[in-house]
C-alpha positions in Angstrom: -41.5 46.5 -10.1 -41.2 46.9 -6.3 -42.6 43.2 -5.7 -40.3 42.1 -8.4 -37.3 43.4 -6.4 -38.5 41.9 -3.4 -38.5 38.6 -5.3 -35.2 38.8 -6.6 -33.9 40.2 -3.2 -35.0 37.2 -1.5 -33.5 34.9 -4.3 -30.3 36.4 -3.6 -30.9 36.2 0.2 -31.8 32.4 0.2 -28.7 31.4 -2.7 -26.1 33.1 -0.3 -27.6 31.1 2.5 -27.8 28.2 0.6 -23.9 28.7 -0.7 -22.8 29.0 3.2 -24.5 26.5 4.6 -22.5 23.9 1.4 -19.6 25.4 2.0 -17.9 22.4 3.6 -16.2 22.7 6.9 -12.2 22.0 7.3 -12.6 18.9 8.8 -8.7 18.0 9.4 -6.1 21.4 9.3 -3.9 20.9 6.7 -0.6 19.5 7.4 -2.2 17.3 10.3 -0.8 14.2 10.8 -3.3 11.1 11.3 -4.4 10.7 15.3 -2.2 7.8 15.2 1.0 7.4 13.1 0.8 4.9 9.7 3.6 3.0 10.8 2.0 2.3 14.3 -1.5 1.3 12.7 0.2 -1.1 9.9 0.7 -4.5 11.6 4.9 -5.4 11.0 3.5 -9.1 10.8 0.4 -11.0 10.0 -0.9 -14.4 8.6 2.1 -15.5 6.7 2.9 -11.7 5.9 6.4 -10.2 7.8 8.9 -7.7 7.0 11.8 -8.3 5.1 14.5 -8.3 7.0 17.0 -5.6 6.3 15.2 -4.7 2.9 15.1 -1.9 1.2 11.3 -0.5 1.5 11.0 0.8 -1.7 13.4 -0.1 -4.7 12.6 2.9 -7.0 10.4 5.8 -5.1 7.4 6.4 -7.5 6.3 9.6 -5.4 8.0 13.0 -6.4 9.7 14.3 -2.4 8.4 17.5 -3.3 4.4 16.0 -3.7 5.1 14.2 -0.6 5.6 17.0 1.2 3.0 19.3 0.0 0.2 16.7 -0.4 0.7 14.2 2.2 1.0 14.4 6.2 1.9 10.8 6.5 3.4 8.2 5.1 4.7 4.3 4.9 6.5 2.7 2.6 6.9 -1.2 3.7 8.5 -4.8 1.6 6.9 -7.9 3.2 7.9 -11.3 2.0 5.8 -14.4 3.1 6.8 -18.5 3.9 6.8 -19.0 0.0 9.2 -15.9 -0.7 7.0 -13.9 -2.2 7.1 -10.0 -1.9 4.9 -7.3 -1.6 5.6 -3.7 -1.5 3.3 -1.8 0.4 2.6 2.0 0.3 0.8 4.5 2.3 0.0 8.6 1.8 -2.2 10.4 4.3 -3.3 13.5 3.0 -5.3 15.7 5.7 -6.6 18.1 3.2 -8.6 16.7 0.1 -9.3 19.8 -1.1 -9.4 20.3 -4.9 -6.7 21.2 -5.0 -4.7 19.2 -2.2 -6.2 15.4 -3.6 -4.1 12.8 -3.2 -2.0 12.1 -6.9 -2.4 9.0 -8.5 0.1 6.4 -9.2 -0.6 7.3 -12.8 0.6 10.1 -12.2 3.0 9.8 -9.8 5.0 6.8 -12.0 4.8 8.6 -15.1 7.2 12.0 -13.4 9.9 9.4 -12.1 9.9 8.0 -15.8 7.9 5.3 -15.9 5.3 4.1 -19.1 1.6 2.7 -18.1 1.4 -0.3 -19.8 -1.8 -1.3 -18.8 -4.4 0.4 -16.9 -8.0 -1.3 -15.8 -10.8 -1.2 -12.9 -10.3 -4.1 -10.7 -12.0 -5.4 -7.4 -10.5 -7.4 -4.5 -13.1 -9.4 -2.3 -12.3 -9.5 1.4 -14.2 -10.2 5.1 -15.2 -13.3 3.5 -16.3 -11.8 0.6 -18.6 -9.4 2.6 -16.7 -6.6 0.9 -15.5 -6.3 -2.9 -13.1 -3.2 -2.6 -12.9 -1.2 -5.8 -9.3 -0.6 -6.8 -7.1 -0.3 -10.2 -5.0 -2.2 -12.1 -2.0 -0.8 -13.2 1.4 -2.0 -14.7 4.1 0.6 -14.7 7.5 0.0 -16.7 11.3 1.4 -16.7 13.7 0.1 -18.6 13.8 -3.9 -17.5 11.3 -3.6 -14.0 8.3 -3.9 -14.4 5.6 -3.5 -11.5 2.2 -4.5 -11.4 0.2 -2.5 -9.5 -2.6 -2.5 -7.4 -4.3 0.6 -5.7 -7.3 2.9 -4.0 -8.0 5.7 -2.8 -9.7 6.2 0.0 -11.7 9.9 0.4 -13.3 10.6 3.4 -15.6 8.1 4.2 -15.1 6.6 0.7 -13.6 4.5 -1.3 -12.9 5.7 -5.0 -10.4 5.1 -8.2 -9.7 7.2 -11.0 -10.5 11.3 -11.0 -14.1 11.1 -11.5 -14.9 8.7 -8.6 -12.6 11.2 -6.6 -14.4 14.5 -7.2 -17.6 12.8 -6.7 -16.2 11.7 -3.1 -15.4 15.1 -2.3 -18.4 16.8 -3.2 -20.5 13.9 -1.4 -18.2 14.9 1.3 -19.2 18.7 1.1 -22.3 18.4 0.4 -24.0 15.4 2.2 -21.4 15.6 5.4 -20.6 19.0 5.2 -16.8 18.6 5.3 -13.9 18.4 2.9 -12.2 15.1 3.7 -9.0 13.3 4.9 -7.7 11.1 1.9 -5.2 7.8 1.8 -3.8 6.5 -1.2 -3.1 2.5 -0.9 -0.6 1.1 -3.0 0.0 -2.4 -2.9 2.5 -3.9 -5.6 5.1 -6.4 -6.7 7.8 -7.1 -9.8 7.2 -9.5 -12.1 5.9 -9.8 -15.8 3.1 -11.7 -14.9 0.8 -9.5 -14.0 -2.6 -11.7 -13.3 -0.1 -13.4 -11.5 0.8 -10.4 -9.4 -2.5 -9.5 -8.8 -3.7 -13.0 -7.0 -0.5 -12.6 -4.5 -1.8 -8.7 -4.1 -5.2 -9.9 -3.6 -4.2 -12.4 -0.6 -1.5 -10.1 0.8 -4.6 -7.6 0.9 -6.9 -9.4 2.4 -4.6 -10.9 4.4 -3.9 -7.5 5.8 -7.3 -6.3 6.7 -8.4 -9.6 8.2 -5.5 -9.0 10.5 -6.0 -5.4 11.1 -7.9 -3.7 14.3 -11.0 -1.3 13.6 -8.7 1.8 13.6 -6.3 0.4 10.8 -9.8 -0.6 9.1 -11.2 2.7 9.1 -8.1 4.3 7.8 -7.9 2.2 4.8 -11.5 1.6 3.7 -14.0 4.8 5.8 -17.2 3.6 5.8 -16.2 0.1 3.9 -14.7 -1.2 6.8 -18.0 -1.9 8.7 -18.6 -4.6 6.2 -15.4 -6.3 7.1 -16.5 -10.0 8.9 -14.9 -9.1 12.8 
């Protein structure tokens, strides 16, 4: 009996030691903002890409004001147009705390409490860096009343890149448990309007790629973590 306890003593000694040394450490406070502001990193102009001139940034706001302001530290919300008058809306939210409970929300999500209906929802990809790097993203097209929006988007968690719920809670216990941390997190939204939506998604793809081709390291690293090493400098 007494060597029995000692076992089970020592069980319980090594699984608390073992559940402190996975706890993953804070790595951002919450309600930090990024080391540099999302509207400094975000290039106004590149390629063909500029801002439209006295536009407004974001014709219907998908995000719920009170989720902005709880979940996310930072954020952008940007309309470029290029020489052929196409336009892109382009959205940013910087979350210092991925937490469980803090993740960034999904446009799914996000679209559906301002009234919009997914119409169409799929895993996509969108090669950049010379095709060096295939960036996982989703496929979304969101409707209300007449607009409709295709939508392109990722998250990125940490040092990764995800889409959908399980891909994020994967991130963040990779996060916790490889790197000992629970992560930063930035949801990038890229869309346009437009019924066409493989259409859409070619002009998303460019404007993408267009972007990160024209982006320093820092912006890189922001948008893709770890991804970004693979981009062709």
């Amino acid at each position: 009996m007494r060597i029995r306890a000692f076992v089970l003593a020592g069980v319980m000694v090594a699984s608390a030691a073992a559940a402190i040394a996975l706890t993953p450490k804070q790595l951002y406070a919450p309600g930090q903002k990024p080391e540099t502001p999302l509207e400094e990193l975000v290039p106004k102009s590149f390629g063909k890409w500029y801002l439209e001139p006295n536009a407004v940034q974001q014709i219907v706001n998908p995000d719920v004001l009170a989720s902005l302001a709880r979940y996310y530290t930072d954020n952008l919300s940007r309309t470029y147009v290029n020489d052929k008058g196409e336009r892109v809306m382009l959205s940013l939210a910087y979350g210092a705390d991925q937490s469980r409970a803090m993740q960034v929300h999904k446009p799914e999500v996000c679209y559906v409490g301002q009234g919009f209906v997914i119409q169409y929802s799929a895993k996509g990809n969108t090669l950049v860096g010379g095709n060096k790097l295939d960036i996982p993203n989703m496929r979304l097209v969101a409707k209300l009343g007449p607009r409709e929006e295709p939508i392109t988007y990722w998250i990125r968690s940490g040092d990764y890149v995800v889409r959908g719920w399980l891909e994020q809670n994967v991130a963040r216990v990779k996060n916790g448990l490889l790197k000992g941390y629970t992560p930063d997190g930035l949801l990038v939204r890229v869309s346009t309007l437009g019924s066409d939506k493989e259409e859409a998604y070619k002009v998303q793809d460019r404007f993408i790629a267009d972007l990160i081709a024209a982006s320093p390291a820092k912006t890189r690293a922001m948008l893709l973590g770890d991804e970004a090493d693979l981009v062709k400098q």
